[in-house]
C-alpha positions in Angstrom: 87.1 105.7 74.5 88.1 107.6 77.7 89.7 105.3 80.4 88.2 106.1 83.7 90.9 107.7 86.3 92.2 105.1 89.4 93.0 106.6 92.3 96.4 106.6 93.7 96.7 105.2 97.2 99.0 107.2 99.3 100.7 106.4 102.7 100.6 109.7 104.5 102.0 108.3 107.6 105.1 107.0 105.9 107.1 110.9 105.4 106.1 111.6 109.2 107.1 108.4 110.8 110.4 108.0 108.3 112.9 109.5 106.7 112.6 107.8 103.1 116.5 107.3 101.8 115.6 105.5 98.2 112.4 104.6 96.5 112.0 101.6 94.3 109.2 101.2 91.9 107.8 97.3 92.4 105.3 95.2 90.1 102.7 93.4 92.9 100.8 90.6 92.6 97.1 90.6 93.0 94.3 88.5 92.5 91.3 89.5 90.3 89.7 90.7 92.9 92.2 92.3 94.8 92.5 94.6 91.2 88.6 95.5 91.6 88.8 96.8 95.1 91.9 98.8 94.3 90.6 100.5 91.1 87.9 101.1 93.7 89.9 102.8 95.9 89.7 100.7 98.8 93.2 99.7 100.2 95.1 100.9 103.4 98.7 100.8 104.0 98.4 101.3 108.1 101.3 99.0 109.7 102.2 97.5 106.2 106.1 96.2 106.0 107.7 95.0 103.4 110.4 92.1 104.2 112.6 90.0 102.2 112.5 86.4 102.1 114.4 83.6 100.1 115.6 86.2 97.6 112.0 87.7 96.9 109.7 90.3 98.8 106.8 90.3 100.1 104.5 93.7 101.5 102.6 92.3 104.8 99.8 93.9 106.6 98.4 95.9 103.7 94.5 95.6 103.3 92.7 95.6 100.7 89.2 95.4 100.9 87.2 92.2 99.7 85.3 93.2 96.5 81.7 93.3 97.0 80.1 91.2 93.8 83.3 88.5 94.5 81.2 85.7 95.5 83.3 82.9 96.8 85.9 84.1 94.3 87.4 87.1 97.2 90.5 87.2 98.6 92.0 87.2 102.0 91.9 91.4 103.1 95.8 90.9 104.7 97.2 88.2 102.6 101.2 88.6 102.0 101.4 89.8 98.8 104.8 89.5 96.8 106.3 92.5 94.6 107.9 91.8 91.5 111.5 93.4 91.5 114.9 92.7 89.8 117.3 90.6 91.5 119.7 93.5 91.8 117.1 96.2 93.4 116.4 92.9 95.4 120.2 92.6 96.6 120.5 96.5 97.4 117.2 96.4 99.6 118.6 93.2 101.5 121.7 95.2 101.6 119.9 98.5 103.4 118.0 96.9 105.7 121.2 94.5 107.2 122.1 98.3 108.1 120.3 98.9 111.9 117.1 101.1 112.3 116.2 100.3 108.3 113.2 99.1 107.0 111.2 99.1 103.5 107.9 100.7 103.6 105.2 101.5 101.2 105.0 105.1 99.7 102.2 105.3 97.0 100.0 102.3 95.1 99.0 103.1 91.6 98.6 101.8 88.1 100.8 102.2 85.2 99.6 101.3 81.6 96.9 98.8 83.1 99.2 96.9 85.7 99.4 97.8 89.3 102.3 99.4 90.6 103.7 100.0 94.4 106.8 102.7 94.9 108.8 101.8 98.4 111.2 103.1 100.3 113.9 101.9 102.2 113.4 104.4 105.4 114.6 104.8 108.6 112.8 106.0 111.7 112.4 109.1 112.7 112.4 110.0 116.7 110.5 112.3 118.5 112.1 115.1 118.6 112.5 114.6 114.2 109.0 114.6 113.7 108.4 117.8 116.1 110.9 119.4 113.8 109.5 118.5 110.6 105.7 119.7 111.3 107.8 122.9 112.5 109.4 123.3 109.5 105.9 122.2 107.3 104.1 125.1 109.3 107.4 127.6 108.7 106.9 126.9 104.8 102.8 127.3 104.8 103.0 130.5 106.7 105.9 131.9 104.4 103.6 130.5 101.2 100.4 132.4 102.9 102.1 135.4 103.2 103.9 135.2 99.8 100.6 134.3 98.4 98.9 137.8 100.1 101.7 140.3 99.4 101.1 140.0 95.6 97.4 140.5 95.9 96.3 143.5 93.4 93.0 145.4 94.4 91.2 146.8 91.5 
């Protein structure tokens, strides 16, 4: 029996916007539903935050699509939805974001032996003049790999 391959939801925004200082892997609780859709592919993390509130945290913003055959049974698309992490991951998030210009965004949502999974960072923003520099230095290494890449090529 071959199990069929989810797709791995990715925020691309999140390496341009931040620099990402430490990445937490987080259990995250879904409705049936919410599961469907995902499998499905059909989430988006644009201006999703993750925030900590009476000792637990909670992702806001993220949408997840309603699942089309859910009936009455669908979920809210932006409903806070709380990540599963111990309580001493818990204390060193609350402890990097006290720190100004911190905050804890989402990286990547997959699953992981049948249970949903979400990796976040604790990140802090990058200014203007940072993100001109990194798309300099992302073109620098595409043009070295291009002509790396055409140097080696053997004509027979």
């Amino acid at each position: 029996m071959s199990e069929s391959k989810t797709p791995t939801i990715k925020n691309r925004k999140a390496s341009h916007d931040y620099k990402i200082e430490d990445t937490f892997e987080a259990g995250i609780v879904l409705k049936g539903t919410e599961v469907k859709s995902l499998r499905q592919g059909k989430a988006s993390f644009a201006d999703t935050f993750a925030y900590i509130q009476n000792g637990e945290v909670f992702l806001r913003e993220m949408y997840i699509k309603p699942y089309e055959h859910g009936s009455y049974n669908n979920h809210d698309p932006r409903r806070p939805r709380k990540l599963l992490l111990h309580k001493r991951q818990i204390r060193e998030l609350e402890k990097a974001t006290q720190q100004k210009g911190y905050t804890i965004v989402p990286l990547k949502l997959y699953f992981k032996r049948g249970n949903a999974k979400i990796l976040i960072g604790v990140a802090k923003g990058k200014k203007q003049y940072d993100k001109r520099e990194s798309i300099k230095e992302k073109d620098v290494k595409r043009q070295i790999s291009r002509n790396v890449k055409g140097s080696y090529k053997v004509n027979l």
